[in-house]
N, C-alpha and C positions, 0 to 999 in steps of 0.2 A: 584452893577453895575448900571449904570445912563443909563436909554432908549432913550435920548435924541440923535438922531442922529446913532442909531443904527441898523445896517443889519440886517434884519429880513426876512426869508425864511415861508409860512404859509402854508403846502398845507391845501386841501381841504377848500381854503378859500372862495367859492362862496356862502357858507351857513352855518347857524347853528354857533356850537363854533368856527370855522376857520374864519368863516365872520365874529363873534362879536370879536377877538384877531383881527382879521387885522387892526380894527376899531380903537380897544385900543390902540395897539401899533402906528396908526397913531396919535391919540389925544398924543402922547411924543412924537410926531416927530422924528417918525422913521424910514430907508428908507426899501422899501419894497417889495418882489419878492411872487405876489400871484399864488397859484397853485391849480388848478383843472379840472376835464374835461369840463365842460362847457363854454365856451368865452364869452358868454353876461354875464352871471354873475358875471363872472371873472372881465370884464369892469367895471362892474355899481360898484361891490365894490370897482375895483380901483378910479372911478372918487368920491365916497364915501371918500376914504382917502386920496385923494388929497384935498380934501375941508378943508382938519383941517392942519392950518400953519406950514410948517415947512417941512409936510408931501410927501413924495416919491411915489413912485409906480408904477410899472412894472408888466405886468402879463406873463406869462408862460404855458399854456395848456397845464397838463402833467395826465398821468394816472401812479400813482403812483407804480400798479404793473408790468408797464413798468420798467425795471433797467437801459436800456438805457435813456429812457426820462429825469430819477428819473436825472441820471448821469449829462443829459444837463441844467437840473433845476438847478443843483450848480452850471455848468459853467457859465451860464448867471447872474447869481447874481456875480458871482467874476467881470464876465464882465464888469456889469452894476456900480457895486459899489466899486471893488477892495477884498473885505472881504466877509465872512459868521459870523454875533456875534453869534446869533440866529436864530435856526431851529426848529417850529412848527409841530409836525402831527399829523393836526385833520382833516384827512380823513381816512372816515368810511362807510363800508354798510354793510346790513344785511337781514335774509331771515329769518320768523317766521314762524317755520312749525313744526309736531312732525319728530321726526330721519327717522325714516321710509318714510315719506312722503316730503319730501328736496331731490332733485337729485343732486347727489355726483362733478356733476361740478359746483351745485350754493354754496356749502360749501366749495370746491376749490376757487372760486372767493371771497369769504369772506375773504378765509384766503391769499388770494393775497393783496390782497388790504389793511386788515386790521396788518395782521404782515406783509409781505416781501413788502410790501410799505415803514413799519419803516426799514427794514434791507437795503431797496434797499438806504433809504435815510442815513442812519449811514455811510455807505460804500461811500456814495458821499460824506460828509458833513466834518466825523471827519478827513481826510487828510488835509483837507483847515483849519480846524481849530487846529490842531496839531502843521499846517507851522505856524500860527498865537500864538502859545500858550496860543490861550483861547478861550474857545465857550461855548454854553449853547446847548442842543438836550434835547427838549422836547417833549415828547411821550402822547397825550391824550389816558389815558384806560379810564376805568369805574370802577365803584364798582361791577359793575359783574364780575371783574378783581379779585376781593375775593369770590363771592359768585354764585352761580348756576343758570339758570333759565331755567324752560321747554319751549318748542317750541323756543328757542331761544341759541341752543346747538351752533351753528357754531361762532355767535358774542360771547358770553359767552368762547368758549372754545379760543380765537382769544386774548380776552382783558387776562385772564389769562396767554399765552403765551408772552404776550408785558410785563408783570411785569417780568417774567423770562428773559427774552431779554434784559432790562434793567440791571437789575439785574449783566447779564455776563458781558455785556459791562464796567458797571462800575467796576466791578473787575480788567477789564482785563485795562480800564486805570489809575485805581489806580497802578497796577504791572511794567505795563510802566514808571511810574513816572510823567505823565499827570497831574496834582493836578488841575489845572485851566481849561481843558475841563469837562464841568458837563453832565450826564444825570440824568433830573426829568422827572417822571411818575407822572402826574395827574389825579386824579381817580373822576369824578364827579357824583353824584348819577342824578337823571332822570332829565331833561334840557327841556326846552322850546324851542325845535328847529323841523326847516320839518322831522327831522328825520323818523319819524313814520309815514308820508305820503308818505318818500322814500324807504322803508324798501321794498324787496319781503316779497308777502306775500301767504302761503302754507296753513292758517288752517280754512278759508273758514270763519272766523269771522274777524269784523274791529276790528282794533289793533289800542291803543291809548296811550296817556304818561301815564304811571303810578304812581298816588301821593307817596311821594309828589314833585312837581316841579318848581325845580328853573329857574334863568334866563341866557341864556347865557353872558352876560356880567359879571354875578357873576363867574362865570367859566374865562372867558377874563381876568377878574382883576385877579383873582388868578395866571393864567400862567403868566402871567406882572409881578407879586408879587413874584413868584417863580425865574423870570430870574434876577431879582435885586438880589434875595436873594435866592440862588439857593438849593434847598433840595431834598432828593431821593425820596420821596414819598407827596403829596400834596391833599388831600383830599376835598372837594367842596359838602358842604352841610351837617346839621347838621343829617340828615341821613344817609349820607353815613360814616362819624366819630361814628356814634354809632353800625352800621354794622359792621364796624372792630371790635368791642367787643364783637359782639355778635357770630362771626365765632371764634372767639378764646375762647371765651366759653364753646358755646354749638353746635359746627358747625351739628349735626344729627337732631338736634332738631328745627334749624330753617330752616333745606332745607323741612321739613316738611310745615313749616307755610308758608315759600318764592313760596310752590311750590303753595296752597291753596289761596295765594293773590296776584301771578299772573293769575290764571285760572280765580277770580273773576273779580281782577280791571284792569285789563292790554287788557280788551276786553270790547267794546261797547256793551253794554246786548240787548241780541235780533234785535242785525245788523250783517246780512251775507255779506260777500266782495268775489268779483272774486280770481280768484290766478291771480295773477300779477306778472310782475319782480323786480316792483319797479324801481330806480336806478342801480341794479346791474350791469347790463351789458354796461345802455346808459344812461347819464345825463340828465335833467328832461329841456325843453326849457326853455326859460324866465331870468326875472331879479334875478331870486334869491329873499331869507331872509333870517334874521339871525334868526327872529322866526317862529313856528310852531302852535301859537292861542291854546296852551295850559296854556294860563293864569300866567306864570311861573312870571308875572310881580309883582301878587297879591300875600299875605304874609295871605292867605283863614284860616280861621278856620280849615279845614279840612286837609292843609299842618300842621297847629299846631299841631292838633292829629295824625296825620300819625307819625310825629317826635316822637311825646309822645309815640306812639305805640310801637315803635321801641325799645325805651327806657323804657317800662315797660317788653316788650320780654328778653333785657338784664339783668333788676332786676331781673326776674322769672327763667332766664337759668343760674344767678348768685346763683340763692337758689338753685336748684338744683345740679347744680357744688359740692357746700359746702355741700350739703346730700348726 
């Protein structure tokens, strides 16, 4: 499929992976319906992708675990443009805290936003693109969508859910006979985005990106890359490809080590933080970024070993395997 000129739906595009996709797909001049709760944001990325020729852009203030709004987000792109090709969702929030210490309506709103965001927007989108016979739905998880992590149960148990959701959908439009509507799942290991400056947070420690970390445009190119060429599953960074090997391995033997190297690296050493909301409930003011000053631009030493790391844990859980 050629991007040039194509309808593109992006939520959570005021920041992070949603802002660097809306970027990319304007650099192919594509036209464009940005969504997320913030409207300055939302603005500055649209005037962002109206700058690259060719490029469209309309924005849509929607809170994704509205199903109404979700609803009115597809109408106004059919509005505006007549069709839906492409539907993006990379809106996400999340609350780091142990189980016990997370109140049961900030792990509700995780999982609002994080799955029945995707559901609300499936139920919008694949009608218009059924009458059309043909679309792409793109669903950003994570590689915590394969693997575990502590204090981080509710986003963790969310991205696992959106592989299974996918999963049915595709079933269920292959039974139909849909062959040309796709759904890909992109799974990107840790990103250079605000994320982790919007995250709630519950464990009294700053929480930071954990190596190693790439950049969100490496993530933007891949979902680009995916909707030319559309596939069920799409993985984003040579850690997160080696992690699938290693859950199908030796999945007991690395929740041990995943659990040991987030407690280490995934917290600022001897920086206590307040409990915050984050983003959960209210959108952060301001222009927005696509990044988070987690260096994800630089290709560190220390991104090289983390990968290496990963990959000698697969060797070592591969020896064992075969003992």
């Amino acid at each position: 499929m050629h991007t040039k000129g194509l309808v593109v739906v992006v939520t959570g595009a005021s920041s992070g992976i949603g802002r660097a996709t809306a970027l990319e797909f304007a650099r192919h001049g594509a036209a464009l319906v940005l969504a997320a709760r913030g409207t300055e944001a939302l603005e500055a990325v649209a005037r962002e992708c109206r700058a690259h020729r060719g490029a469209r852009a309309v924005v849509q203030p929607t809170d994704v675990a509205d199903e109404a709004a979700v609803a009115e987000l597809a109408r106004r792109a059919v509005r505006e443009y007549g069709r839906v090709d492409v539907w993006v969702n990379a809106a996400a929030v999340a609350v780091f805290g142990a189980v016990e210490d997370v109140p049961a309506g900030e792990v509700r709103r995780v999982l609002d936003v994080n799955v029945l965001g995707c559901v609300n927007a499936a139920r919008a989108v694949l009608p218009v693109m059924r009458r059309q016979g043909a679309g792409v739905l793109v669903d950003v998880s994570s590689v915590l969508g394969l693997v575990s992590s502590p204090y981080n149960s509710a986003y963790t148990m969310s991205k696992h859910a959106l592989l299974a959701f996918d999963s049915s959908l595709r079933q269920e439009l292959r039974l139909a006979g849909e062959r040309d509507v796709r759904v890909c799942t992109v799974l990107p290991a840790t990103v250079d985005t605000p994320f982790f400056q919007h995250l709630a947070n519950r464990t009294g420690r700053r929480v930071r990106a954990m190596p190693p970390v790439y950049t969100p445009r490496r993530v933007a190119r891949a979902i680009v890359g995916t909707v030319r060429r559309p596939r069920r599953e799409v993985f984003v960074g040579a850690s997160a490809r080696s992690l699938r090997l290693v859950v199908a391995i030796g999945p007991g033997a690395w929740e041990r080590v995943l659990a040991a190297k987030v407690d280490r690296d995934h917290f600022v050493r001897g920086e206590a933080a307040p409990h915050h909301d984050g983003t959960l409930f209210a959108p952060r003011p301001g222009p927005g970024s696509v990044g988070g000053g987690w260096h994800g631009t630089v290709r560190t030493a220390g991104r090289r070993a983390s990968t290496a790391a990963v990959a000698a844990a697969v060797a070592g859980l591969a020896r064992r395997a075969r003992r």
